[in-house]
C-alpha positions as CSV (number, residue, x, y, z in Angstrom):
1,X,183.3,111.0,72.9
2,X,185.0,108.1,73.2
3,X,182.7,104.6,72.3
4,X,183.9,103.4,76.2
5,X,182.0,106.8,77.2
6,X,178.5,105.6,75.7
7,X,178.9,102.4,76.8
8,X,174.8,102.2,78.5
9,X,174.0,105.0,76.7
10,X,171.8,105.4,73.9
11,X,173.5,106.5,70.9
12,X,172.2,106.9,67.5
13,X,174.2,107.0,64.3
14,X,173.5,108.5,60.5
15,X,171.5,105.4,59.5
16,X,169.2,105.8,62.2
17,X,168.0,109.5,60.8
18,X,167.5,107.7,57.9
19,X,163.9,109.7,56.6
20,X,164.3,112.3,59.1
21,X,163.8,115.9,57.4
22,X,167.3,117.1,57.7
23,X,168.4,114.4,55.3
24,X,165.6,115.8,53.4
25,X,166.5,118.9,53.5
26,X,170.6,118.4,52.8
27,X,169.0,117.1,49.4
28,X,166.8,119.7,48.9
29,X,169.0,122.2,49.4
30,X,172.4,121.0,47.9
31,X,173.9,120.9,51.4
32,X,176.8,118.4,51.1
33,X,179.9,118.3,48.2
34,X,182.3,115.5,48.0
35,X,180.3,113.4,50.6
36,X,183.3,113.0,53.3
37,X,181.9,115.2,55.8
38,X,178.4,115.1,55.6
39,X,177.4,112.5,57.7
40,X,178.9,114.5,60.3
41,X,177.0,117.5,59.5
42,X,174.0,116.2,59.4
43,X,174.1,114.4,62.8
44,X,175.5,118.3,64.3
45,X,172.8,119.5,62.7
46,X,170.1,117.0,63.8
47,X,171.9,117.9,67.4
48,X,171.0,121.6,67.0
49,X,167.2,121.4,66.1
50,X,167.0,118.8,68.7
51,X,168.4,121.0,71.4
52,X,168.2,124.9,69.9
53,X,164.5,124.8,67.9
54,X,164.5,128.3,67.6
55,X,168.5,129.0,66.5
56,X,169.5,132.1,65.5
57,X,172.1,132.6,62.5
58,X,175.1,133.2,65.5
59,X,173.9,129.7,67.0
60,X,173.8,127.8,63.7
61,X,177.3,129.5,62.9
62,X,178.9,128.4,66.2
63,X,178.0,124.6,65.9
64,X,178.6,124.3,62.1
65,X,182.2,125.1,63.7
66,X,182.5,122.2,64.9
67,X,183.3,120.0,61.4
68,X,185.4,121.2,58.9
69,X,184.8,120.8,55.5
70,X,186.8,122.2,52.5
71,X,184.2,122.2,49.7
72,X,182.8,125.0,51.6
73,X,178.5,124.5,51.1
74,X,178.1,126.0,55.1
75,X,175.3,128.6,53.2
76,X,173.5,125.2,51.9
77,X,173.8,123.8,54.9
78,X,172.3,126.7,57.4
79,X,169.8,126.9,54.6
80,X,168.7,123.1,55.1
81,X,168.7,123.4,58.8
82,X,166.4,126.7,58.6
83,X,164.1,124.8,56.5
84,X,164.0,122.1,58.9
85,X,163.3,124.5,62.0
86,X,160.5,126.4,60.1
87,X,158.6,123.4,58.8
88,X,158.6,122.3,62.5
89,X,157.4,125.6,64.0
90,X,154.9,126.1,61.3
């Protein structure tokens, strides 16, 4: 999306999930490598609990697509969002 696209929109950036349990999680679990990407990631991933609570492997697969990351830790990252999505249906 372009910034002129949110203009009167609420938007919400890394810094605002500061806390929230997927950070937690992408600690807990190792889910990040050189640091470049993760950001990224763990706004996608904050998108998918928010909209798909109850993803399936296939689902967590297809938005993890979305960012591109050559250290490769997409198993530590699937793992931190499952661990996020069970804690909250618990």
């Amino acid at each position: 999306m372009l910034a002129v696209e949110a203009v009167g929109r609420k938007t919400q950036t890394v810094e605002g999930l500061n806390g929230a349990p997927i950070q937690k999680a992408f600690v807990e679990k190792f889910a990040f490598q050189c640091g470049y990407c993760t950001s990224g990631f763990i706004m996608n991933c904050q998108g998918l609990i928010n909209i798909h609570p109850d993803a399936s492997d296939e689902v967590m697969q297809e938005w993890l697509q979305s960012n591109i990351c050559r250290c490769t830790s997409y198993q530590e990252i699937t793992e931190a969002i499952k661990s996020v999505l069970s804690s909250e249906n618990a």
